[in-house]
N, C-alpha and C positions, 0 to 999 in steps of 0.2 A: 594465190593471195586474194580473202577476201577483202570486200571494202568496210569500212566501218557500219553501215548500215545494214548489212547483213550478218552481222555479226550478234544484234542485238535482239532479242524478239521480237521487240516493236516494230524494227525494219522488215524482218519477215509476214509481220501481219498484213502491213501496209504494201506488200509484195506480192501477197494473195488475195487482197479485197481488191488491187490496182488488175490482178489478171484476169478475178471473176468478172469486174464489171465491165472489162470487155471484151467476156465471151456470150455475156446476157442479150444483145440486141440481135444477135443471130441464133437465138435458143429455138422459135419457133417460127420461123422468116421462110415463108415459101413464093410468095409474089415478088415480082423483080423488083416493084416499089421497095416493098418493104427490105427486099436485101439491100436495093441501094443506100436507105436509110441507115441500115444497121453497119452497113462499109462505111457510108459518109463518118457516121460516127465513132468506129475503129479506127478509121486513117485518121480522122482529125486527130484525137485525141494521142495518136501514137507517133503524128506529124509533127504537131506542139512538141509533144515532150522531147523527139529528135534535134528541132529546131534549138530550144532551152538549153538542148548539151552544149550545143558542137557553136550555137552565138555567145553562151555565158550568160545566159538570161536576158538578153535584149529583146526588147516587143517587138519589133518589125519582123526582124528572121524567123521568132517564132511563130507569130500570126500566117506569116507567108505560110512557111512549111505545114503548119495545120491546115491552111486552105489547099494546097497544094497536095496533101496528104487526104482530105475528105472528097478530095475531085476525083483521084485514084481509086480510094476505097470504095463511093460511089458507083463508080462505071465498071469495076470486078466485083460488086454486088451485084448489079443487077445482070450482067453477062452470064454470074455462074447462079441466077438461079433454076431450079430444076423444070423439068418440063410438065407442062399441066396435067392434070390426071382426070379422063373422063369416065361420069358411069352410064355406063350404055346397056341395053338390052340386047345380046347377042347370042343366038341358038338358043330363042325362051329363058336366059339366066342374065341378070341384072353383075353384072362387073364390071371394075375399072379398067381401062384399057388405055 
């Protein structure tokens, strides 16, 4: 059983512009900074929206759970980002290692 809002096209649209825009802040994120930013800003924004279900729209529960949701998304950004990549001169050839 779908819901009414995806039933509609405009619900579908608004279901792929809400998933690309937050797969965008982790498209090019290689520094722990910048993945923590790009978490902070996944969890928030997907912490809100969690909160908004499950309060009914109240601002407290949903404020919390965004904050609560960008503290997570934050500290699993910058945990999984990747390890640095050096370029070194080794045996006369210039490579990453």
């Amino acid at each position: 059983m779908q819901s009414d809002a995806l039933r509609r096209p405009s619900g579908k649209v608004i279901l792929l512009a809400a998933a690309l825009t937050a797969a965008v802040p982790l498209g090019g994120c290689y520094t722990p900074s910048e993945r923590a930013l790009g978490g902070a800003a996944i969890g928030g924004l997907g912490g809100a929206g969690i909160g908004a279900l499950a309060s009914g729209g109240m601002l407290g529960p949903t404020l919390a759970a965004g904050a609560i949701g960008a503290a997570g998304g934050a500290l699993i950004g910058a945990a999984t980002a990747p390890a640095p990549r050096y370029y070194a001169r080794r045996h006369g050839r210039y490579r990453y290692y």
